[in-house]
C-alpha positions in Angstrom: 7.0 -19.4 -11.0 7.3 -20.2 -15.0 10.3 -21.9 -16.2 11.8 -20.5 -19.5 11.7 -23.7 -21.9 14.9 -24.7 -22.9 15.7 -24.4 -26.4 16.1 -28.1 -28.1 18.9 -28.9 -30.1 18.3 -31.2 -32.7 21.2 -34.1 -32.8 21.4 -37.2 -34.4 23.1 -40.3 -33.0 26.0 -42.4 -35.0 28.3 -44.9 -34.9 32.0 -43.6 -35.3 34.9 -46.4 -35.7 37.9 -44.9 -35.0 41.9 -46.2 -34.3 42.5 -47.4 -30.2 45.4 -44.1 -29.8 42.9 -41.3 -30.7 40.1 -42.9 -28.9 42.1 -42.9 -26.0 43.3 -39.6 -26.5 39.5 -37.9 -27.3 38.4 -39.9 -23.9 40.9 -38.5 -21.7 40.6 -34.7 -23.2 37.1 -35.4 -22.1 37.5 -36.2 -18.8 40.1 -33.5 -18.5 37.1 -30.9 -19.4 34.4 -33.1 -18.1 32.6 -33.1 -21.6 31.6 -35.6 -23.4 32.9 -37.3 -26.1 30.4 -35.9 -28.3 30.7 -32.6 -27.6 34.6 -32.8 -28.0 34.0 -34.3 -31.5 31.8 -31.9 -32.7 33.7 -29.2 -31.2 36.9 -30.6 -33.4 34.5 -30.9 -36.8 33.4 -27.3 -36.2 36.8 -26.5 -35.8 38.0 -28.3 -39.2 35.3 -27.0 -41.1 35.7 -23.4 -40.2 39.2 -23.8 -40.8 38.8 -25.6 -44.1 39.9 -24.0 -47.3 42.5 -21.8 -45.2 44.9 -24.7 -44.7 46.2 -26.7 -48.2 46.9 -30.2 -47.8 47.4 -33.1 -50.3 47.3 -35.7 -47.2 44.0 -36.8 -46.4 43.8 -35.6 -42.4 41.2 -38.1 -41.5 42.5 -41.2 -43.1 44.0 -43.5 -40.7 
């Protein structure tokens, strides 16, 4: 029986400093869906850039 090798993803580890509120709030949207923190931060990012462009702002949305 031949396993079916899983296809790698490449990632690269970082070191995010963010305020205490929306660490709380990523950290218990990922227990909710029991994903990690990672994955619900690079869900977001993929979300933001895809939506990029289509929104205008003058604000900066990640300043904080």
């Amino acid at each position: 029986m031949s396993r079916k090798p899983k296809k790698e993803v490449k990632v690269k580890r970082t070191t995010l400093v963010l305020p205490y509120d929306l660490w709380e709030e990523l950290k218990i949207e990922s227990i909710k869906k029991n994903k990690t923190m990672s994955q619900i931060i690079a869900q977001k990012l993929r979300l933001l850039k895809a939506l990029e462009g289509k929104i205008s702002t003058t604000e900066d949305p990640l300043s904080f």
